[in-house]
C-alpha positions as CSV (number, residue, x, y, z in Angstrom):
1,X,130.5,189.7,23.9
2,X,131.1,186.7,26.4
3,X,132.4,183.4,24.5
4,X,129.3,180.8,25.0
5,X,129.7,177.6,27.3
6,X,131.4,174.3,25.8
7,X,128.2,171.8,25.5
8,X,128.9,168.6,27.6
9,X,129.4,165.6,25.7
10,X,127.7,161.8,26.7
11,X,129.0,160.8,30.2
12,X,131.5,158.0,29.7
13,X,130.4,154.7,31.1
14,X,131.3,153.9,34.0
15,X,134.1,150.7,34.7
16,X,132.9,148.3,36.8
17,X,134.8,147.5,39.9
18,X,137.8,144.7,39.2
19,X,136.5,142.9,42.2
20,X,133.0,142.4,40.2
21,X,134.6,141.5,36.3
22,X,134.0,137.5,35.5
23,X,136.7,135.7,34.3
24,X,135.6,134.5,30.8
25,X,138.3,132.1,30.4
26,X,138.3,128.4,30.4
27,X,137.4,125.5,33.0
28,X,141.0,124.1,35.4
29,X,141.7,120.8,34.4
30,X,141.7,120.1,38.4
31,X,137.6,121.2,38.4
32,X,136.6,119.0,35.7
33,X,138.4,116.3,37.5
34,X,136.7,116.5,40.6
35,X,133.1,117.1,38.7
36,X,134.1,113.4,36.8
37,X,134.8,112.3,40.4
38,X,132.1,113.3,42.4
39,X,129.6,111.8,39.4
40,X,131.2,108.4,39.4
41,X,130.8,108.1,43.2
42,X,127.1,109.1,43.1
43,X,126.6,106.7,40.1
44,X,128.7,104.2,42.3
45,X,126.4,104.3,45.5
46,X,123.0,104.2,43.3
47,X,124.2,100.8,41.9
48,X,125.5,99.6,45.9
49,X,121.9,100.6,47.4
50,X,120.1,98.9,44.2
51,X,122.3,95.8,44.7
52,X,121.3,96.1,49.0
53,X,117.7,96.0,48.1
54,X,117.3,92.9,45.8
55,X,119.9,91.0,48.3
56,X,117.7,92.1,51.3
57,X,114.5,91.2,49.2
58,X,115.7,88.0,48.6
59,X,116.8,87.3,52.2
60,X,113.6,88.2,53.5
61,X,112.1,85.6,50.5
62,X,114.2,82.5,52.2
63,X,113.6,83.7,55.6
64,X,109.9,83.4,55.2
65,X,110.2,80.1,53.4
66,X,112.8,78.8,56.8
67,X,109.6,80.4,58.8
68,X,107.1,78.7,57.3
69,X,109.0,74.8,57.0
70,X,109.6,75.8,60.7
71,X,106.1,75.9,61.3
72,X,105.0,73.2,59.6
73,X,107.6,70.9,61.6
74,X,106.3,72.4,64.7
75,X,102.9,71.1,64.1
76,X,103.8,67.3,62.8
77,X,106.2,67.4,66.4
78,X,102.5,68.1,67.8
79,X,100.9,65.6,66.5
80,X,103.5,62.9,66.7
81,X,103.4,63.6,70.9
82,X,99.8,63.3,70.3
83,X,99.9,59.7,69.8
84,X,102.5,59.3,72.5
85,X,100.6,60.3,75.3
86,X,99.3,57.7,77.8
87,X,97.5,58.2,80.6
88,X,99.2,58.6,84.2
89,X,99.7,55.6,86.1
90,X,97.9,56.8,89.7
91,X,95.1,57.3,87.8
92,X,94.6,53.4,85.7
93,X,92.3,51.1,88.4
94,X,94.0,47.7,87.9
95,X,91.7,45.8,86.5
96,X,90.9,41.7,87.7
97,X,91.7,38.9,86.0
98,X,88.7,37.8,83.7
99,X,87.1,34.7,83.3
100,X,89.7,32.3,81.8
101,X,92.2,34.3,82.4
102,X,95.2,33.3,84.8
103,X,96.6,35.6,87.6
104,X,100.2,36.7,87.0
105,X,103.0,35.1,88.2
106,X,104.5,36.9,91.2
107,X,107.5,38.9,89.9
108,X,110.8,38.3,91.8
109,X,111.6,42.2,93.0
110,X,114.7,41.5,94.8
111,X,115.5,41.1,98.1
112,X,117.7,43.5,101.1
113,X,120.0,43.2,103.4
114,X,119.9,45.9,106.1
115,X,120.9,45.6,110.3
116,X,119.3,47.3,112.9
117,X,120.6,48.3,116.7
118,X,119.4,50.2,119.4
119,X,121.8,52.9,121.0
120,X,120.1,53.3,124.7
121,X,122.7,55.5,125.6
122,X,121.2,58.1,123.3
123,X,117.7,56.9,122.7
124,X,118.3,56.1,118.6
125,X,117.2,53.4,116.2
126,X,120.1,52.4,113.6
127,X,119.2,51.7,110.2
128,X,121.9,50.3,108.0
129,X,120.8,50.1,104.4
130,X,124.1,47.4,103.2
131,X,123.1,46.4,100.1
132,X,120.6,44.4,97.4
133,X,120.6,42.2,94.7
134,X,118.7,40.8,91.8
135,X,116.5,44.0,91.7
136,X,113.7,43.8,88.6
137,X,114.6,46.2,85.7
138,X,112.5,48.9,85.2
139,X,114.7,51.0,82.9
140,X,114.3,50.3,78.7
141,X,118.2,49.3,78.8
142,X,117.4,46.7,80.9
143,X,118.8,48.2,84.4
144,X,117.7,50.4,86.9
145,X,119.1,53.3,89.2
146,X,118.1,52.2,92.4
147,X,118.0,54.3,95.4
148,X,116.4,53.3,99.2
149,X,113.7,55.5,101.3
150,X,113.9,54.7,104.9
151,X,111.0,55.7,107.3
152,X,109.1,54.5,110.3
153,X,105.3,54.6,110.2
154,X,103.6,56.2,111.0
155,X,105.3,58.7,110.5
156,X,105.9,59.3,106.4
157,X,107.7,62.3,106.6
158,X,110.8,62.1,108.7
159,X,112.4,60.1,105.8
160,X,115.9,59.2,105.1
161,X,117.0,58.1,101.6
162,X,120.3,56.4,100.5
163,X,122.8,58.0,97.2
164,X,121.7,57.2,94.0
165,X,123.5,54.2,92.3
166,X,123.0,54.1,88.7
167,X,122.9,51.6,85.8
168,X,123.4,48.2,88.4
169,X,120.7,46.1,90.1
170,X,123.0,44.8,92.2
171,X,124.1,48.3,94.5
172,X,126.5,48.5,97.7
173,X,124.7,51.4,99.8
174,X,126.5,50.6,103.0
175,X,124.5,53.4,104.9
176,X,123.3,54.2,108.6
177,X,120.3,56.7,109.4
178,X,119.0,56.9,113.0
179,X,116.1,57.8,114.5
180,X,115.1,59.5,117.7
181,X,112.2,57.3,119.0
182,X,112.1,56.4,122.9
183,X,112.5,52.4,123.3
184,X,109.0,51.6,125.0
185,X,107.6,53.4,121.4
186,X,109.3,50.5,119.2
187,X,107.0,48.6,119.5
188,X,103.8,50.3,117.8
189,X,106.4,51.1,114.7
190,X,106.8,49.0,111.5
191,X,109.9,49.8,109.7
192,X,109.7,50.7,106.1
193,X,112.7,50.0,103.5
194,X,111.1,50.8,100.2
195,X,113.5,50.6,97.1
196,X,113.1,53.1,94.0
197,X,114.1,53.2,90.2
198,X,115.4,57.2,90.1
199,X,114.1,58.8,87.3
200,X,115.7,62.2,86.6
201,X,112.1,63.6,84.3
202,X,109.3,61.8,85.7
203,X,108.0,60.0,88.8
204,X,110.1,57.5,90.4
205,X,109.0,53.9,89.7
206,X,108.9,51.8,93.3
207,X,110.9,48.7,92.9
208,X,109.5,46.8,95.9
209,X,109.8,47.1,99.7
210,X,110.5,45.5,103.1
211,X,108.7,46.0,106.3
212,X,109.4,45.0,109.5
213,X,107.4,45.5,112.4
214,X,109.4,46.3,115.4
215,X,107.5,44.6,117.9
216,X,109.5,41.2,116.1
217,X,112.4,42.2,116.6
218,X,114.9,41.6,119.7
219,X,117.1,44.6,120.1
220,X,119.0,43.3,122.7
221,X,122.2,42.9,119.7
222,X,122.6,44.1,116.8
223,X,120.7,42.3,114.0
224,X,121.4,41.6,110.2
225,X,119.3,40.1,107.5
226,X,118.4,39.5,104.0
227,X,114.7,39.5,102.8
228,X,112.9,39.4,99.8
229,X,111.3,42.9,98.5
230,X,107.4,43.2,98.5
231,X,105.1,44.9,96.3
232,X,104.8,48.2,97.8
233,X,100.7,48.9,98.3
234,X,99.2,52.3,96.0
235,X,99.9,55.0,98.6
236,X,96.9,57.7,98.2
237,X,98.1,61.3,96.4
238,X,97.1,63.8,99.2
239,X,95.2,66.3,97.8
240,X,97.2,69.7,97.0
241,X,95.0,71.4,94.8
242,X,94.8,72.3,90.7
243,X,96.6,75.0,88.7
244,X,95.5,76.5,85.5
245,X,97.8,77.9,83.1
246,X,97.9,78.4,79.4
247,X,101.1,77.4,76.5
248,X,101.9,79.4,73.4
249,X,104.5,78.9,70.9
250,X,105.8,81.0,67.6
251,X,108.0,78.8,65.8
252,X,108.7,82.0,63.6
253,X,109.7,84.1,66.7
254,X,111.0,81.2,68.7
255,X,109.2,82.3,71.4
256,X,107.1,80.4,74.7
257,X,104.8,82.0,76.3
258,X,103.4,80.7,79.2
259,X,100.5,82.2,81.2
260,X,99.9,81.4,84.7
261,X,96.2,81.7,84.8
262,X,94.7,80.7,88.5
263,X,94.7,77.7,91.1
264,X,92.2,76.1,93.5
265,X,91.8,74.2,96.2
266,X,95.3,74.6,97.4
267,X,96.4,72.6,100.4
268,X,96.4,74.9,103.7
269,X,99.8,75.5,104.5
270,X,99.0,78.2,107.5
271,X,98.1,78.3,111.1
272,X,94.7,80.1,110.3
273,X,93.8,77.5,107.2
274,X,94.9,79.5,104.6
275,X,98.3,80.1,102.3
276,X,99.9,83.0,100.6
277,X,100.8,81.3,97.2
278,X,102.5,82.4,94.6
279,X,104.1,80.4,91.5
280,X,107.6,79.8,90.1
281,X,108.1,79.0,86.3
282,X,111.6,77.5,85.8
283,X,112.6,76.3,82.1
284,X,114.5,74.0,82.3
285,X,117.0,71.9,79.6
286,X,118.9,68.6,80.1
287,X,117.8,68.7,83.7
288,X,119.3,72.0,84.6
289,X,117.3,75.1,85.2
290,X,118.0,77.5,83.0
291,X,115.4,80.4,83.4
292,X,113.1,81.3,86.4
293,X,110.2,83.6,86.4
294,X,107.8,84.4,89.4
295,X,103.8,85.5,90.4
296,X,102.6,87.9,92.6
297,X,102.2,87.2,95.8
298,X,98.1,85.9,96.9
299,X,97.5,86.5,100.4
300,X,95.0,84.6,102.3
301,X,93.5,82.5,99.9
302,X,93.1,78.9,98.5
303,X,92.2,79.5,95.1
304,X,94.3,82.6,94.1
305,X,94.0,84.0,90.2
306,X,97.1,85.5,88.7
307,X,96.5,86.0,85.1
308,X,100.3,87.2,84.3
309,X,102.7,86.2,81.5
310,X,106.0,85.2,80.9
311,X,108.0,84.7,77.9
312,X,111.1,82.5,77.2
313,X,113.5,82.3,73.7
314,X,113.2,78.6,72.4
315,X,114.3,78.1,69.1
316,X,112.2,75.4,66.9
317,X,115.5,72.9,67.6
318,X,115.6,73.0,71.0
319,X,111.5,72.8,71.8
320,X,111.9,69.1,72.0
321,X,114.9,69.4,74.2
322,X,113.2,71.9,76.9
323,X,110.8,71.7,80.0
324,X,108.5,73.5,82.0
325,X,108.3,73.5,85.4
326,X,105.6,75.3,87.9
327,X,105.6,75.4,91.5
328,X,103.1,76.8,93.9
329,X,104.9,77.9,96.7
330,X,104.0,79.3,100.4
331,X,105.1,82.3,101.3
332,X,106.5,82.7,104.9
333,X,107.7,86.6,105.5
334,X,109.7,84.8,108.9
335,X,110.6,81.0,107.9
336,X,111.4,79.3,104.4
337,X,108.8,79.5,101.8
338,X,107.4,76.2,101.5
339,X,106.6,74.5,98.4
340,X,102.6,73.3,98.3
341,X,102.9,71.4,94.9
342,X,104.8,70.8,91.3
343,X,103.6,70.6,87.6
344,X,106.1,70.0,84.5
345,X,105.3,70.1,80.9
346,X,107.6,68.9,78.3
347,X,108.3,66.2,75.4
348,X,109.9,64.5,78.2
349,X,106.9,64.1,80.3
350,X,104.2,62.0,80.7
351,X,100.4,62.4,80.8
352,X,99.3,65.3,81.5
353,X,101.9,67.3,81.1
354,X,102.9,65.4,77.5
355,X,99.4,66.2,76.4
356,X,99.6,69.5,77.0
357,X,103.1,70.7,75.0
358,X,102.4,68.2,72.3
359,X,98.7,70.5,72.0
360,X,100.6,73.5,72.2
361,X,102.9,72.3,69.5
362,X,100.4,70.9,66.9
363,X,98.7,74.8,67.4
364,X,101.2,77.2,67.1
365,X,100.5,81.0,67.7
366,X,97.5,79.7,69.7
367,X,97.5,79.9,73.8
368,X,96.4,76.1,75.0
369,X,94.8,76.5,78.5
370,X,94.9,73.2,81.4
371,X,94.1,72.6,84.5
372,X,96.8,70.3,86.1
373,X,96.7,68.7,89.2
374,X,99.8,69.5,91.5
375,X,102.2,66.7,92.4
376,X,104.3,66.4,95.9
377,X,107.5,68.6,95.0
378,X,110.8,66.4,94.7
379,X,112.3,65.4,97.8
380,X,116.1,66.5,97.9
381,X,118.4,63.5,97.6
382,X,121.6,63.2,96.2
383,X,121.8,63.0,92.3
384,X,123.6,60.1,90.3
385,X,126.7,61.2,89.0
386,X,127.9,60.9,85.1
C-alpha cells in the first residue's frame, strides 16, 4: 500500500514589494511648514490684486472727472475767442466822415533821414537808411519795433529791408542797399522808404512812408535829408487763391487733428499756367516750429484736393499757447520749391484764422471745416533779438 499525498494547505499571501509599502507614520515638521507658507503667500497676493483693482478703479474715477473739467474748459476757451474775433483789417472799407462829423486830425508818423549817391563806375543806386525819430506807437506798450523796406517802383519785388530794432521809436539803422539800375533809367523811378511795426504773429502794421521820385533829385553828390513819413496808400492783396482745411480737438486725448481738405484758384506759378502744389502744416509754439507735416504732391492743377490728415499731441494747457501754420508750396523737381501762399490759425491770430481755433475749441471732438484765403508768405528779414 502506497502512503497517500500530503493535501496542500492555503497559499500564503504574498508580501508586497518594499519599494511599494506606504509609510504610515506622521507629517515632517519641515512639510507642514512649507504648506503654512505656500497658503499665506496665496492669501497674501489675493488681498495685493484686490487692493490693485479698487486703487485702479478709483484712478480711472478721477481721471474721468480731470477729462471731463478738461473738456468743459476747452469749450468756455472757445467761446471766450468767440467774442475776441474782429474782422481783418484789408477787408474794413474806411468809411467817410458823416454829416457833422469832423475829419481826423493828420497823425504825426514820423519822419527819416536817409542819403542817396550814384556809383557810375559800377552802374548802382545807394540807399542809406541812417535813422528816424518820433515814430507813432502802434504797439499796446506804447512802442513799436520798427524795421525799413526799401524798393524802387516799379519794381515791388527786388526789395531790401533794414534789422529789426525793437521796443524804441527813435532807431539808428545806419544801413546801405544798392541797386543795379542804369543812370538814364533814374528818372522814370520813385524811391520807396516805407517804415513797419514788426509783429512776430500777425501782419506787420505800416508805420508811414517816404517817396522820392528820382527825376528830383541831382545825383551829381551825394545827398542827405530828413522828411516827414506819409500815410502809405492800401496796396491791393494779389490774388493767390483759397485753401480748405478742417480743425479737431480731444481735450481728453490731447490730440489736434488737422485735415487738409482742397484749394482753388491757386496763383500760376509755372511756365505752362499751371503749379504742382502741395501743403506744409508746421505747429508751431512761442514762434518756433516745432512739428512739420506734408501733402502729396498735385501736378498740373490750380485747384488740387488732398483730403489727408495729420495729428499733433497738444495738451489742454498748451492749446492756447500753440499755432498752426499752412503753406501751399510749388514744387520745382530742378529749382527751389516756391512758396504760392500762407494761412495760420491760433489764439494768437486774428480774423480768420482766430475764428476758426476758437470754433474748433468751443466744439470739441468735432472737425470745423474753412475756407481761408492765402496770404503772401513772410519775407525773410532778420529777427529782433531778446
Amino acid at each position: 500500500m502506497f502512503p497517500e499525498p500530503a493535501t496542500p494547505g492555503p497559499p500564503a499571501p504574498e508580501e508586497p514589494p518594499a519599494s511599494s509599502r506606504i509609510s504610515r507614520g506622521a507629517v515632517p515638521p519641515w512639510a507642514l511648514a512649507a504648506i503654512l507658507l505656500c497658503s499665506g503667500l496665496l492669501l497674501l497676493s489675493c488681498c495685493f490684486y484686490l487692493y490693485l483693482k479698487r486703487c485702479r478703479k478709483r484712478t480711472g474715477k478721477k481721471s474721468a472727472a480731470q477729462a471731463q473739467v478738461c473738456f468743459q474748459e476747452v469749450k468756455e476757451l472757445g467761446r471766450s475767442y468767440i467774442d475776441k474775433v474782429q474782422p481783418e483789417v484789408e477787408d474794413l472799407d474806411p468809411a467817410p466822415p458823416g454829416r457833422g462829423q469832423q475829419a481826423p486830425e493828420k497823425q504825426e508818423l514820423g519822419r527819416l533821414q536817409y542819403s542817396l549817391d550814384y556809383d557810375f563806375q559800377s552802374g548802382q543806386l545807394l540807399v542809406g537808411v541812417l535813422q528816424a525819430e518820433g515814430l507813432a506807437a502802434l504797439d499796446l506798450g506804447g512802442s513799436s519795433d520798427p524795421y525799413v523796406s526799401v524798393y524802387l517802383l516799379p519794381d515791388k519785388r527786388r526789395r531790401h529791408e533794414t534789422k529789426v530794432h525793437r521796443q524804441t521809436l527813435n532807431p539808428y539803422f545806419g544801413e546801405t542797399f544798392a541797386f543795379k539800375v542804369p543812370y538814364v533809367e533814374l528818372g522814370g523811378r520813385v524811391l520807396v522808404m516805407a517804415v513797419y511795426d514788426f509783429d512776430r504773429f500777425s501782419r506787420n502794421d505800416a508805420i508811414g512812408e517816404v517817396r522820392v521820385p528820382m527825376s528830383s533829385v541831382d545825383l551829381g553828390r551825394p545827398v542827405q535829408s530828413w522828411r516827414e513819413l506819409q500815410v502809405a496808400p492800401r496796396e491791393e492783396q494779389e490774388k493767390l487763391g483759397d485753401i480748405c482745411f478742417s480743425l479737431r480737438y480731444v481735450p481728453t486725448a490731447g490730440k489736434l487733428t488737422v485735415i487738409v481738405l482742397e484749394a482753388k484758384n491757386l496763383k500760376k506759378m509755372d511756365v505752362a499756367g499751371l503749379s504742382d502744389p502741395y501743403v506744409k502744416v508746421h505747429l508751431l509754439q512761442g514762434g518756433k516750429k516745432v512739428r512739420k507735416k506734408k501733402t502729396t504732391i498735385k501736378k498740373n492743377t490750380l485747384n488740387p484736393y488732398y483730403n489727408e490728415a495729420f495729428s499733433f499731441e497738444v495738451s489742454c494747457d498748451q492749446v492756447q499757447k500753440v499755432q498752426v501754420e499752412l503753406t501751399v508750396l510749388d514744387y520745382d523737381k530742378l529749382g527751389k520749391n516756391e512758396a504760392i501762399g500762407r494761412v495760420a490759425v491760433g489764439a494768437a491770430v486774428g480774423g480768420a484764422g482766430l475764428r476758426h481755433w476758437a470754433d474748433m475749441l468751443a466744439n470739441p471732438r468735432r472737425p470745423i471745416a474753412q475756407w481761408h484765403s492765402l496770404r503772401p508768405p513772410d519775407r525773410v528779414r532778420s529777427t529782433p533779438g531778446p
